[in-house]
LOVOKOL-992179 format. One line per field, with one value per residue: residue number from 1; residue in three letters; x, y, z of N, C-alpha, C, O in turn. Coordinates in nm, 3 decimals, m for minus. Layout:
<pts>
i [NUM; ...]
aa [ALA; ...]
nxx [X; ...]
nyy [Y; ...]
nzz [Z; ...]
caxx [X; ...]
cayy [Y; ...]
cazz [Z; ...]
cxx [X; ...]
cyy [Y; ...]
czz [Z; ...]
oxx [X; ...]
oyy [Y; ...]
ozz [Z; ...]
</pts>
This chain:
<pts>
i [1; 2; 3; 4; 5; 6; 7; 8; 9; 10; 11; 12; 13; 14; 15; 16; 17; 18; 19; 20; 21; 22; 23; 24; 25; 26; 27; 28; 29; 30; 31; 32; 33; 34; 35; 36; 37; 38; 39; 40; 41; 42; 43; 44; 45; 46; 47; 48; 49; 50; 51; 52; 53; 54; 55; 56; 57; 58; 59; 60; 61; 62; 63; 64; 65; 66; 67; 68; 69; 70; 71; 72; 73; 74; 75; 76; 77; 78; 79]
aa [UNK; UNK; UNK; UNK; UNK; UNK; UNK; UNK; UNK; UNK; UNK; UNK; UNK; UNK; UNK; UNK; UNK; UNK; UNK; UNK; UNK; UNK; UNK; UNK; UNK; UNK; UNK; UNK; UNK; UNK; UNK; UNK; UNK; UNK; UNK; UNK; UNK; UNK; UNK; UNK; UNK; UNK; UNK; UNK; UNK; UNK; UNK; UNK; UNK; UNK; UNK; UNK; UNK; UNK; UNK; UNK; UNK; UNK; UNK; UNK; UNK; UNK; UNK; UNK; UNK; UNK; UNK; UNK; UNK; UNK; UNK; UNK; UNK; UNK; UNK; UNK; UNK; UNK; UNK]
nxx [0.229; 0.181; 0.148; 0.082; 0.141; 0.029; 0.115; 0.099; 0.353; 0.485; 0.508; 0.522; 0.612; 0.518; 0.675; 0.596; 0.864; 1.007; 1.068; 1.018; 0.992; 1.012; 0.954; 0.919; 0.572; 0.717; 0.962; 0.870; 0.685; 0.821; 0.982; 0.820; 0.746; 1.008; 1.136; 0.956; 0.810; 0.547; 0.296; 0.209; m0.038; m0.208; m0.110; m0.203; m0.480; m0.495; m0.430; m0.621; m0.839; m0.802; m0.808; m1.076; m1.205; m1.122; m0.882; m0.594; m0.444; m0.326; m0.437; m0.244; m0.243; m0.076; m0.037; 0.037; m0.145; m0.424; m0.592; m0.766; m0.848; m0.799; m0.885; m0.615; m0.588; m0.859; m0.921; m1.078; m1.260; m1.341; m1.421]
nyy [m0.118; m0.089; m0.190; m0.249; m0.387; m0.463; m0.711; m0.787; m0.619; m0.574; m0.427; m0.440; m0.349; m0.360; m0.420; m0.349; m0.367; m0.256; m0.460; m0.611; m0.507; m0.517; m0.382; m0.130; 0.110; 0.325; 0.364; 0.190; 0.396; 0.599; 0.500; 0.491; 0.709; 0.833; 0.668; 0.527; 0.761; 0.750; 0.995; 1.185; 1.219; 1.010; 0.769; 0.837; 0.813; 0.588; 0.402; 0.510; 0.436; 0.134; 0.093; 0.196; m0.037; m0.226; m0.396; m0.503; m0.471; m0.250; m0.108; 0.036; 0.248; 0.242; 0.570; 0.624; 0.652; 0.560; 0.312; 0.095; m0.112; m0.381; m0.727; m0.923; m1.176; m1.282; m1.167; m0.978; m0.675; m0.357; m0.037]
nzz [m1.132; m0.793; m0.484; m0.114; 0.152; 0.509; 0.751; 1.048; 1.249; 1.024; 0.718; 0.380; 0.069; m0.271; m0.584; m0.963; m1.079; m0.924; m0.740; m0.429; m0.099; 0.283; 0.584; 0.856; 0.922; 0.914; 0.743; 0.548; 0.458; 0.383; 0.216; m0.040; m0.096; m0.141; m0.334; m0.478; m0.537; m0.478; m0.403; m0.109; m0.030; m0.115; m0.026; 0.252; 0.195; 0.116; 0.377; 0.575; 0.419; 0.397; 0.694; 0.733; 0.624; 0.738; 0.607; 0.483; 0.276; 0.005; m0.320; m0.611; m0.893; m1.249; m1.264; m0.954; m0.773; m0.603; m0.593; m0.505; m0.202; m0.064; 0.188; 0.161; 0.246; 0.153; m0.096; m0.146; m0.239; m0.143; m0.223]
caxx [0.154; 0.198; 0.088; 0.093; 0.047; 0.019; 0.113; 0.089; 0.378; 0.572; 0.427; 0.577; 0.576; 0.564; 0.575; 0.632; 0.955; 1.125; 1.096; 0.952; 1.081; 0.943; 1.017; 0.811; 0.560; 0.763; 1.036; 0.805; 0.556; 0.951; 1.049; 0.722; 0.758; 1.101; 1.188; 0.843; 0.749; 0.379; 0.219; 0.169; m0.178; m0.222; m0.051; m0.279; m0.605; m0.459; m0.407; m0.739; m0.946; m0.723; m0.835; m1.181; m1.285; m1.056; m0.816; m0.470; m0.368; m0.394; m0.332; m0.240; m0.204; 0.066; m0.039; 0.075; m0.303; m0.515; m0.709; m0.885; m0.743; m0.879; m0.832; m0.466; m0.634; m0.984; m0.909; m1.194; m1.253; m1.461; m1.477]
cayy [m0.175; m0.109; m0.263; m0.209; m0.481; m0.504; m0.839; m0.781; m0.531; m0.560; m0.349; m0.468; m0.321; m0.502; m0.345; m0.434; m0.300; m0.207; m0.562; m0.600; m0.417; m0.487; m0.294; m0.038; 0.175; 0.465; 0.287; 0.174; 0.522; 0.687; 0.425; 0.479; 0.867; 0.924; 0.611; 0.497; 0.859; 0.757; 1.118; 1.096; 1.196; 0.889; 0.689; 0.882; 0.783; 0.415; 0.352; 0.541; 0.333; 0.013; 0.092; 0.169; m0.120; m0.371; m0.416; m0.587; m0.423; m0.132; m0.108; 0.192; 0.226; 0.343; 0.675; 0.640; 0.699; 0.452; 0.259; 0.046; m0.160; m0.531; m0.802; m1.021; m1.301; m1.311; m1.096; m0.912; m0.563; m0.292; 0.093]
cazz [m1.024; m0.672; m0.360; m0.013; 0.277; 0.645; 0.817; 1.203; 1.274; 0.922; 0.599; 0.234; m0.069; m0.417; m0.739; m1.068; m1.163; m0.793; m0.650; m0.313; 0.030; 0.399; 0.692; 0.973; 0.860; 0.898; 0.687; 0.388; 0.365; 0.323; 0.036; m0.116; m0.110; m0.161; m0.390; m0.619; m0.579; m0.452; m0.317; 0.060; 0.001; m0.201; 0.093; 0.351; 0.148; 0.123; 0.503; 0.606; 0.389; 0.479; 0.856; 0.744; 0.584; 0.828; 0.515; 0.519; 0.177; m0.151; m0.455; m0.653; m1.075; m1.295; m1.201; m0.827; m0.725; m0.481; m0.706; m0.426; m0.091; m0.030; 0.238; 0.121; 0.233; 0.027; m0.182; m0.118; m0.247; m0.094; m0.229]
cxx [0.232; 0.117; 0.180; 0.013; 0.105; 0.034; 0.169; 0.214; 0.495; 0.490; 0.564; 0.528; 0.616; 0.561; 0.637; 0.737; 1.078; 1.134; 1.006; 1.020; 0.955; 1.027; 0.903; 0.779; 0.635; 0.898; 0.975; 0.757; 0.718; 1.002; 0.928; 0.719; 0.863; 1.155; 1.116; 0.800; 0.569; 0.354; 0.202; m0.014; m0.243; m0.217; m0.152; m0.421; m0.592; m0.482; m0.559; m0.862; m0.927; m0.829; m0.987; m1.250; m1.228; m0.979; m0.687; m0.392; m0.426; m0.335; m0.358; m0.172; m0.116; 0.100; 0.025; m0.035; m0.311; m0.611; m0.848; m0.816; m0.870; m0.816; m0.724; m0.585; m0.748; m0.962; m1.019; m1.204; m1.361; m1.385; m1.592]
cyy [m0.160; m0.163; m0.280; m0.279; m0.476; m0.655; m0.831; m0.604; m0.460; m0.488; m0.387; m0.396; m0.369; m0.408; m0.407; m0.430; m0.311; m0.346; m0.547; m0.589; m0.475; m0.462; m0.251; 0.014; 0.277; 0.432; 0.283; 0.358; 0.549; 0.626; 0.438; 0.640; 0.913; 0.794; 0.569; 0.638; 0.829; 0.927; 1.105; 1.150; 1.125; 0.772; 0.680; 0.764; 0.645; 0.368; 0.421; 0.454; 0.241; 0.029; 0.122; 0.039; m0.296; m0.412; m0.466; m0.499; m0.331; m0.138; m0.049; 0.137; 0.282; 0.470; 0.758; 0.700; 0.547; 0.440; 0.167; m0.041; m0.272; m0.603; m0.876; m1.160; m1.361; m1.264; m0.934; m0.765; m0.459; m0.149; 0.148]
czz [m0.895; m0.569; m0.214; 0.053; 0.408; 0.723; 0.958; 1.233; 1.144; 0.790; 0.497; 0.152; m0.205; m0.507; m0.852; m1.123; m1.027; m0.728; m0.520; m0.164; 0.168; 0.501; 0.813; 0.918; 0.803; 0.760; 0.526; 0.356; 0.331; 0.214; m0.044; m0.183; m0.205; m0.305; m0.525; m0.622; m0.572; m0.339; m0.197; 0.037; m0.034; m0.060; 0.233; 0.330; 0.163; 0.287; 0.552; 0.557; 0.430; 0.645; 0.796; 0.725; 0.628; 0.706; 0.532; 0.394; 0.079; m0.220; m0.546; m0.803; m1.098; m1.264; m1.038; m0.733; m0.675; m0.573; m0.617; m0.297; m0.133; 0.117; 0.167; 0.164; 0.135; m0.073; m0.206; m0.065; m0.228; m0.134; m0.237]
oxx [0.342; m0.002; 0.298; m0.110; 0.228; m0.076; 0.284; 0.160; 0.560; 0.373; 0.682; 0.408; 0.728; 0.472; 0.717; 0.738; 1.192; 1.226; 0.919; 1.102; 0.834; 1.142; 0.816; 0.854; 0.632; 0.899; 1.012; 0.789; 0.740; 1.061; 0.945; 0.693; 0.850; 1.224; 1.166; 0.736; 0.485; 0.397; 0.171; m0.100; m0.361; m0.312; m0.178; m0.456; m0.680; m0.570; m0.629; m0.955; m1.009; m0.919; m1.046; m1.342; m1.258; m1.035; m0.672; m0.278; m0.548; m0.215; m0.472; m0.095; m0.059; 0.215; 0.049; m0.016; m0.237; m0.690; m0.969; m0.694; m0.976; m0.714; m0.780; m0.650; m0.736; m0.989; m1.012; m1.183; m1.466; m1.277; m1.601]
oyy [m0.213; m0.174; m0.312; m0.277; m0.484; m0.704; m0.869; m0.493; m0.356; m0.528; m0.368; m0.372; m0.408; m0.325; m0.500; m0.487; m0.355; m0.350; m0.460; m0.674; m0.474; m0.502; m0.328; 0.042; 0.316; 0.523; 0.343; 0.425; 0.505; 0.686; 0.375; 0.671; 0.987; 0.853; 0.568; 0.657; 0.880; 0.946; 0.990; 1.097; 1.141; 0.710; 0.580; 0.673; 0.584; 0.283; 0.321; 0.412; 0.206; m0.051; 0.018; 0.005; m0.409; m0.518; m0.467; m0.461; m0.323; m0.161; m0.052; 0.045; 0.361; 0.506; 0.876; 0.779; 0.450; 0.521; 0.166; m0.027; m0.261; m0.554; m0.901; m1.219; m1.458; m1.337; m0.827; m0.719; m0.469; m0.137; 0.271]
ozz [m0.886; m0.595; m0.202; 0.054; 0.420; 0.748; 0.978; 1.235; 1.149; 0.789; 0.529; 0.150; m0.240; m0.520; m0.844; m1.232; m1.031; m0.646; m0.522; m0.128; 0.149; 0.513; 0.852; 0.824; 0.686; 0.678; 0.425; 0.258; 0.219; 0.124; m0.149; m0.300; m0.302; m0.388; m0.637; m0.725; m0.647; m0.225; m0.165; 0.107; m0.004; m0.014; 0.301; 0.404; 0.223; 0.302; 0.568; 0.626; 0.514; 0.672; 0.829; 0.799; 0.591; 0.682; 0.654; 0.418; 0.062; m0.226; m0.591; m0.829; m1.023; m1.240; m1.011; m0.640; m0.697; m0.622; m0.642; m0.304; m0.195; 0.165; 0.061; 0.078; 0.061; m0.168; m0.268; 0.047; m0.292; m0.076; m0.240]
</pts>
């Protein structure tokens, strides 16, 4: 399990195994790339939908694929 959130100008990442990191985007997408090994076109697809659907967070399967983004606060999931 990974996951990927936005809280104003800070982005975290949680996962199930690595613990949880926050930093600047530029900061996380590079620990996500170079450290969990998530795809950047995975990453891309994550933050594009995120911004489509006004999203705060995603969250990607064992695979290191974009399984779906939601609001953090409701929870509330839109693909």
């Amino acid at each position: 399990m990974i996951e990927i959130y936005k809280f104003g100008n800070e982005w975290q990442v949680h996962t199930a195994y690595e613990g949880a990191f926050a930093g600047t985007f530029q900061g996380i997408m590079k620990f996500c790339m170079k450290e969990i090994r998530v795809p950047e076109h995975e990453l891309i697809a994550a933050i594009e939908t995120m911004d489509k659907y006004g999203h705060n967070a995603s969250h990607f399967g064992v695979n290191r694929s974009l399984l779906y983004t939601f609001d953090k606060t409701t929870k509330k999931m839109e693909n």
